[in-house]
VOPAGU-2260 file (C-alpha; in pm, 1 decimal, decimal comma):
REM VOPAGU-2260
SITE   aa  ch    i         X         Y         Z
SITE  UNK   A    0       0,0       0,0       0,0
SITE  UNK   A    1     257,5     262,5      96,9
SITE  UNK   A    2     463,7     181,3    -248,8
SITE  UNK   A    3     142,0     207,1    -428,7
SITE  UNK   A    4     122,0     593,4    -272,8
SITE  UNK   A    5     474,4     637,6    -334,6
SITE  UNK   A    6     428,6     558,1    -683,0
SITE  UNK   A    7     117,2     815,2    -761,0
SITE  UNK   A    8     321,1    1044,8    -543,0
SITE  UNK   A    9     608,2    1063,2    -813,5
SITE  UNK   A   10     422,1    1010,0   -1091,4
SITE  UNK   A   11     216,3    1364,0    -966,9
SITE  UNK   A   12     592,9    1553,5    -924,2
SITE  UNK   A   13     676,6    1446,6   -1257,3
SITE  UNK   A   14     357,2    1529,2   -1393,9
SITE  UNK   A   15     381,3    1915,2   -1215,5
SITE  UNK   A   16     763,2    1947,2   -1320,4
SITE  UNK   A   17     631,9    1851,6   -1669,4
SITE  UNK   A   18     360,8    2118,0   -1722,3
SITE  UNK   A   19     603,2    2380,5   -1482,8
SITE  UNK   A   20     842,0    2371,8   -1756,9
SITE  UNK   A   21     628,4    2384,3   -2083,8
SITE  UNK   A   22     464,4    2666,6   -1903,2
SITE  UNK   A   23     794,8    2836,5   -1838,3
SITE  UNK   A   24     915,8    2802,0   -2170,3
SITE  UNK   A   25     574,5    2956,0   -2282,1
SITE  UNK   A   26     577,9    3257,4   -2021,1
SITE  UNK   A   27     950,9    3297,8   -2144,3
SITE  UNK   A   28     823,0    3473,1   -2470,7
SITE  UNK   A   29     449,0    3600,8   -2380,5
SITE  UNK   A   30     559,6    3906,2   -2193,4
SITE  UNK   A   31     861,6    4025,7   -2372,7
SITE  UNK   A   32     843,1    4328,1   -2514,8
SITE  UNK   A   33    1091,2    4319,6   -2867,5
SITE  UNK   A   34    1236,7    4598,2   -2999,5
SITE  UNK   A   35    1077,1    4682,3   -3363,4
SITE  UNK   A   36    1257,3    4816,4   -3646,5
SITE  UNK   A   37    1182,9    5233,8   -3649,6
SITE  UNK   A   38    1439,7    5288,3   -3886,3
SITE  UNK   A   39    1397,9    5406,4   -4269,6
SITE  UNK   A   40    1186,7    5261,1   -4511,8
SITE  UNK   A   41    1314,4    4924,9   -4646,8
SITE  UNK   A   42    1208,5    4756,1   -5017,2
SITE  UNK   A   43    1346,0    4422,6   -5005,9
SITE  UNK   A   44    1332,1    4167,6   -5278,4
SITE  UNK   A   45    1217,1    3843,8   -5214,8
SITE  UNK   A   46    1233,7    3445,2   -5368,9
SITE  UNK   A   47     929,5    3298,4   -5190,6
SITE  UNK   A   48     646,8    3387,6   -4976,4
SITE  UNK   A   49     755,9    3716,3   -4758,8
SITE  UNK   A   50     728,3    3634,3   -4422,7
SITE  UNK   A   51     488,6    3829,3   -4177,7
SITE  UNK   A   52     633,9    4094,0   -3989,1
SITE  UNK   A   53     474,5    4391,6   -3780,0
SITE  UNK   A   54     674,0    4670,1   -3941,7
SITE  UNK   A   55     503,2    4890,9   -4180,1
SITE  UNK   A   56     794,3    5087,4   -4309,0
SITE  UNK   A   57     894,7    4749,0   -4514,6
SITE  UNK   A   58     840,5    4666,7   -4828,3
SITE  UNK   A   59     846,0    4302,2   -4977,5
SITE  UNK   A   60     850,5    4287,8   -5362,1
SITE  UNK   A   61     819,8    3920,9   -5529,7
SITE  UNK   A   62    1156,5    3839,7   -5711,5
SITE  UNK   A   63    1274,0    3562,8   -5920,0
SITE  UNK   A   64    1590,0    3357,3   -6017,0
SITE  UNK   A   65    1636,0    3518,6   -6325,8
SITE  UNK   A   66    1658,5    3835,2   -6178,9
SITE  UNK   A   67    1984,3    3770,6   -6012,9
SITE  UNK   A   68    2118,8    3633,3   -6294,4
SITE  UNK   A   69    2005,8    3963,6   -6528,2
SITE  UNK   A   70    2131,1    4188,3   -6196,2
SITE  UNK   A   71    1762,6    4364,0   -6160,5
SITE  UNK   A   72    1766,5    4355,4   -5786,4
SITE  UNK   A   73    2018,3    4649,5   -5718,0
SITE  UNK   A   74    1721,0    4886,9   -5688,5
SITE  UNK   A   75    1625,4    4683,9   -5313,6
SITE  UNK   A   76    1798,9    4727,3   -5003,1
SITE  UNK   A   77    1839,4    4345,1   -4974,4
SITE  UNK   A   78    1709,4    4013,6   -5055,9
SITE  UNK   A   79    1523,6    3747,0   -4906,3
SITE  UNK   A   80    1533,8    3403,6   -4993,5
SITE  UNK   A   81    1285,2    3200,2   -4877,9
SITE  UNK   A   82    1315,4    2826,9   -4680,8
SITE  UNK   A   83    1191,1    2631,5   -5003,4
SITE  UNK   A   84    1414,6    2812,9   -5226,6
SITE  UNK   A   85    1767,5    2752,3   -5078,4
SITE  UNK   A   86    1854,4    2476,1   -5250,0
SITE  UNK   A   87    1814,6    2607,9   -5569,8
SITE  UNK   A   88    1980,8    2942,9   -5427,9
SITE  UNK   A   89    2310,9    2760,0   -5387,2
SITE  UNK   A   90    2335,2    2668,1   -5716,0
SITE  UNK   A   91    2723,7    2745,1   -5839,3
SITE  UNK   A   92    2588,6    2983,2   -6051,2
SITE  UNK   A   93    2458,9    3248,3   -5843,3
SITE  UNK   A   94    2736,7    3213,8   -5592,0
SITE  UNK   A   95    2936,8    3527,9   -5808,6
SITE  UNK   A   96    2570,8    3727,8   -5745,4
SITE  UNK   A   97    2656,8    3690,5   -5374,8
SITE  UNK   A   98    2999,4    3762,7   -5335,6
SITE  UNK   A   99    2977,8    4081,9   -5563,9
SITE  UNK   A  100    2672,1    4214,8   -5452,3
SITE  UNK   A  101    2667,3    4530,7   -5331,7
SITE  UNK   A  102    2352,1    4497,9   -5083,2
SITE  UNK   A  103    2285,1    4194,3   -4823,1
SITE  UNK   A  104    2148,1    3820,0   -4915,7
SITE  UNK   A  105    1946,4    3655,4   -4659,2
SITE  UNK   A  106    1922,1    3279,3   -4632,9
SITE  UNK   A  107    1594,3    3214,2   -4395,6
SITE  UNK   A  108    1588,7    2900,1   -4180,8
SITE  UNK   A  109    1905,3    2805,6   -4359,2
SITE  UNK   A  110    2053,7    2547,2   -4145,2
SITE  UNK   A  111    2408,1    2556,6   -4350,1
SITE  UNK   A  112    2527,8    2865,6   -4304,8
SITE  UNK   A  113    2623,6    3111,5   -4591,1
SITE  UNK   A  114    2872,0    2865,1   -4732,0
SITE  UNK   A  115    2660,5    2666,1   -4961,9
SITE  UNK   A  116    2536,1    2999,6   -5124,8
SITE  UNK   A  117    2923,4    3161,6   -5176,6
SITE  UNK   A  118    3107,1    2892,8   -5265,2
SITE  UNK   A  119    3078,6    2698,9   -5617,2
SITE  UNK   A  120    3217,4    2374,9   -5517,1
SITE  UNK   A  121    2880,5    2296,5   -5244,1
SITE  UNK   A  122    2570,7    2195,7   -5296,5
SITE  UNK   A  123    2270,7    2287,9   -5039,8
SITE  UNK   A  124    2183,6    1919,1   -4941,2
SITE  UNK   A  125    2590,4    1855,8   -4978,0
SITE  UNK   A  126    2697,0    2131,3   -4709,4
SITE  UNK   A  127    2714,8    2062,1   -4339,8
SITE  UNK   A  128    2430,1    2185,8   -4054,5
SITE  UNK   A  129    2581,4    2439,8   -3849,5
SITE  UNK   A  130    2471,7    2298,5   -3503,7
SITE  UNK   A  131    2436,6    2677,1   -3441,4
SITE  UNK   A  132    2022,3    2682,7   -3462,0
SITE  UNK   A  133    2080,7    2967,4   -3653,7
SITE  UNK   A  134    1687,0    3072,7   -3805,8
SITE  UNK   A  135    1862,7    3325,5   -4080,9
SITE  UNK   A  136    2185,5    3373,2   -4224,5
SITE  UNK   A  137    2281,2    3674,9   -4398,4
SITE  UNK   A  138    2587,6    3771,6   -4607,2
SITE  UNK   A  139    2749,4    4081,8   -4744,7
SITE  UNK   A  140    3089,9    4086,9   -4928,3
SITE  UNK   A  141    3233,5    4422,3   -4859,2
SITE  UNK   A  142    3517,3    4672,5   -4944,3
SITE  UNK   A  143    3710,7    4470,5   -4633,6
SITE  UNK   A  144    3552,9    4182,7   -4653,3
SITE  UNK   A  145    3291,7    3949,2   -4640,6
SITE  UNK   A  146    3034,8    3995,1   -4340,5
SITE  UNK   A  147    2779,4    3752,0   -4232,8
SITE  UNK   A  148    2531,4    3732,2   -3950,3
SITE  UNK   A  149    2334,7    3435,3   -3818,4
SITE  UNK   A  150    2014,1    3508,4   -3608,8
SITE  UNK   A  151    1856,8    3290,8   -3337,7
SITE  UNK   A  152    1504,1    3256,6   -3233,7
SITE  UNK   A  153    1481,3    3389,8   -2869,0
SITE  UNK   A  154    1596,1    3098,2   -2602,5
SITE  UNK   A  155    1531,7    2915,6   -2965,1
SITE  UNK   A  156    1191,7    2926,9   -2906,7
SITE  UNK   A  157     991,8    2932,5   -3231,2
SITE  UNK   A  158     663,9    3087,6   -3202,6
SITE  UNK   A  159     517,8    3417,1   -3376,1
SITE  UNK   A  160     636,3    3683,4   -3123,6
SITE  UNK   A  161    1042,1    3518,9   -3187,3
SITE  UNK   A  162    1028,4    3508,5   -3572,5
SITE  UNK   A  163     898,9    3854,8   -3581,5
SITE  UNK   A  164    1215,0    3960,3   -3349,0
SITE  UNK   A  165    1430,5    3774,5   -3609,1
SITE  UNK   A  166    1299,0    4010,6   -3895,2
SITE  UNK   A  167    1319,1    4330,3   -3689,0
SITE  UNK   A  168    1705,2    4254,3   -3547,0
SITE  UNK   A  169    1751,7    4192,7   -3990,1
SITE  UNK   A  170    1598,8    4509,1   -4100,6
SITE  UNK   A  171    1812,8    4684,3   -3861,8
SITE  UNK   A  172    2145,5    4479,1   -4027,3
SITE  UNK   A  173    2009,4    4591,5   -4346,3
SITE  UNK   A  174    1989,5    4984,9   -4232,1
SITE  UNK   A  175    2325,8    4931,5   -4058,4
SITE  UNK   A  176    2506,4    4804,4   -4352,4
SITE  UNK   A  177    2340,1    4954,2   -4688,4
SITE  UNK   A  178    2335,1    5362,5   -4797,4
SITE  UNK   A  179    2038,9    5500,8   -4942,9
């Protein structure tokens, strides 16, 4: 009888340490207040579906492959590219459109890193996972160098309020590191 108590005794604790965490991890993100971009207007180009953000002084305009190969995306103060385009984006031939770009290329929820997209010799499925749990990866070959940035979800928690937070830390990369 007493091991029987015992028993549903644990099993409760587990049970409360169970739904204490989940709720944690939950509260974690429901009462943060992010920072949103303020800065200037942004017209980005984007491969894919643009993603939902709360800014209103961003613009998302459709793009397509064969506008980085003819150059007609100069006119935006970066590009996007979407999840279910970044294999095709690392194809060897738009790795030069990277590297001598003069505004920033986003990879979102790339899990490789900017390698795959920069360097002819890797493919998308071909290049190794970062481990970093990066959710975008962005890349800029400048004057002294090439720059990249990988963004995190807050505590890697992916929910609406920590994608949103990705976007608005990017648009302020983007302001930071283009002239207009």
């Amino acid at each position: 009888m007493r091991l029987a108590k015992t028993k549903t005794f644990i099993s409760i604790v587990l049970l409360l340490q169970t739904f204490l965490l989940t709720a944690c991890s939950t509260f974690n993100t429901a009462f943060m207040d992010f920072k949103e971009y303020e800065g200037r207007p942004l017209k980005i180009g984007v491969i894919g579906k643009p993603p939902e953000v709360r800014e209103k002084n961003v613009e998302f305009v459709s793009i397509k492959f064969s506008d980085l190969e003819n150059e007609k995306f100069n006119s935006y103060d970066a590009v996007f590219i979407m999840k279910e385009h970044l294999s095709e984006a690392a194809a060897s031939k738009y790795a030069k459109v990277y590297r001598n770009s003069k505004i920033p290329f986003f990879f979102i929820q790339s899990e490789k890193s900017y390698l795959p997209f920069v360097d002819e010799s890797l493919t998308y499925e071909g290049a190794l996972k970062t481990g970093s749990k990066s959710y975008a990866t962005g890349y800029l070959n400048t004057k002294d160098g090439p720059k990249y940035w990988e963004y995190r979800l807050y505590n890697d928690i992916k929910n609406e309020k920590t994608i949103q937070e990705v976007f608005s830390r990017i648009f302020m990369t983007i302001e930071e590191n283009t002239k207009k």
